[in-house]
C-alpha positions, 0 to 999 in steps of 0.5 A: 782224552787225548789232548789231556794226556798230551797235555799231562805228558807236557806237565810232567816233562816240564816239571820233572829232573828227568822228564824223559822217564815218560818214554818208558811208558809205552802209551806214551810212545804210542801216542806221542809217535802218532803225534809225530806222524801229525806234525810232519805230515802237516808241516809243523816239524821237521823229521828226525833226519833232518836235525842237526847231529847234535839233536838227533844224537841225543834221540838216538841215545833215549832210543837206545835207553828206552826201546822195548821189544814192542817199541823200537827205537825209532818209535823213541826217539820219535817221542823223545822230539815231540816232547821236546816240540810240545814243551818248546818255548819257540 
């Protein structure tokens, strides 16, 4: 059930004017930033901090749009990246 989800987040950021809608979703917070704990800790990606200022101004700005009480807006911005990762052409 996970990967389906993460592949119908995949879709939906890739066929949508504004993908980033997902992260108004808080499932899809939870489970993409879990992603992202994955994928650093492997080594697959790089943290958040560690990205231009360009990028991580960009995260930022989603974390702002889409926080809720219950997910901050790191745990956004976190999200807003692996989609970005997992729909990558890279």
């Amino acid at each position: 059930m996970y990967n389906s989800l993460i592949i119908y987040y995949a879709e939906y950021f890739l066929n949508n004017k504004n993908g980033f809608l997902l992260l108004g979703s808080g499932v899809a917070i939870q489970m993409l930033s879990r992603l992202y704990n994955t994928f650093i800790s492997d080594g697959s990606a790089e943290p958040l901090d560690k990205l231009a200022n360009e990028k991580l101004d960009k995260y930022k700005q989603l974390g702002i749009q889409y926080h809720t009480e219950k997910y901050g807006v790191d745990k956004v911005m976190q999200s807003a990246y692996v989609l970005e990762l997992i729909t990558s052409n890279d």
